[in-house]
C-alpha positions, 0 to 999 in steps of 0.5 A, a space after each residue: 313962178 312954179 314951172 312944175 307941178 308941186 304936191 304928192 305927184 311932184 318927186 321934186 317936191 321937197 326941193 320944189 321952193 328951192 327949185 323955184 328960187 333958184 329959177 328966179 333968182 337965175 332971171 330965167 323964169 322971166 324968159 323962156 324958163 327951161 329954154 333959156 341960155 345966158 344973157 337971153 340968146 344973145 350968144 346963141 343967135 337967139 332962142 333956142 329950144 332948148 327942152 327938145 335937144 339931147 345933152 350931146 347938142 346941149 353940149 356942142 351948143 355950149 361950146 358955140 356959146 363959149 367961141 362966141 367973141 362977143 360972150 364976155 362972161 366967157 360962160 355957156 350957162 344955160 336952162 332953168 338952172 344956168 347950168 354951165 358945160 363943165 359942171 353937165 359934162 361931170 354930171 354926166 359921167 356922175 350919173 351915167 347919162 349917155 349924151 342921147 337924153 333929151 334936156 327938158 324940163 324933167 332933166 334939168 329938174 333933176 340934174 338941179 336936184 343933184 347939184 342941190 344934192 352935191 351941196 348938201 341939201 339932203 344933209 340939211 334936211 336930214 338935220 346933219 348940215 347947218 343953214 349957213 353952211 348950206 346958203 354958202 354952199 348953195 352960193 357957190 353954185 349958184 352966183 344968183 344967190 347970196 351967201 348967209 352974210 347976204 353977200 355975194 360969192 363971186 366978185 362981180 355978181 350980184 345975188 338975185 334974191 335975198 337971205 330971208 327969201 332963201 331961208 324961207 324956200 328952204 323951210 318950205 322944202 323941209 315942210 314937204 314929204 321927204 325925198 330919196 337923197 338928191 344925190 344919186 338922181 
């Protein structure tokens, strides 16, 4: 399920399947895609809107998630991307947000790409990264997607989607105009 749009417009373009993928394999794009928060609102009270909040809310509702008794994972995972608290807060500093931004799609793109970027996607493309090191890369990110081995990273968790099927978005990717480094987004 694409969210945005993909083609020339897209300046995600190339990390567009990627994107998609990891939105899928997130189980978030069977919900509320980019207002999603772990296990569907269950340690938010329920859905949240979450495009429409600053990365400061954004923050102090993550902080809510995790003095949640009944959040066992111990996990403020939230959007498109799960993104937990401590990996938005060091992105923020990375990037020099100021809190005041909003968290709507657009910036969930972007801060995906960036982790993307931090994992070496833009290496791979650039042809200075190997597959496998990447997929395991990208595994430790991202618990819902498998290491090359199709295993998954994190005891406990289970890959969302396959090997072949991750493969396949990367190659995609590479068939699309080529981006500005992930990186520094």
């Amino acid at each position: 399920m694409t969210n945005a749009p993909a083609g020339a417009g897209d300046r995600y373009a190339a990390y567009r399947p990627m994107l998609d993928l990891i939105g899928k394999s997130e189980g978030t794009d069977k919900g509320d895609s980019y207002n999603e928060t772990l296990n569907y609102g269950a340690y938010t009270g329920g859905d949240v809107d979450l495009v429409s909040m600053t990365l400061d809310q954004i923050d102090a509702l993550q902080t809510k998630m995790l003095a949640n008794r009944k959040n066992k994972l111990k996990s403020p995972a939230l959007g498109r991307y799960q993104i937990i608290r401590t990996t938005l807060r060091t992105m923020r500093q990375q990037l020099g947000l100021t809190g005041r931004e909003k968290f709507d799609a657009d910036m969930q793109d972007r801060l995906a790409c960036y982790l993307l970027g931090q994992r070496g996607i833009d290496k791979w493309l650039a042809g200075r990264l190997k597959l496998d090191t990447l997929i395991g890369n990208l595994a430790m990110e991202w618990a819902s997607l498998p290491k090359p081995n199709g295993k998954e990273h994190y005891e406990g968790q289970n890959a969302g989607v396959s090997v072949s099927m991750v493969k396949a978005a990367l190659a995609e990717g590479r068939q699309a105009p080529c981006p500005k480094p992930a990186e520094g987004r």
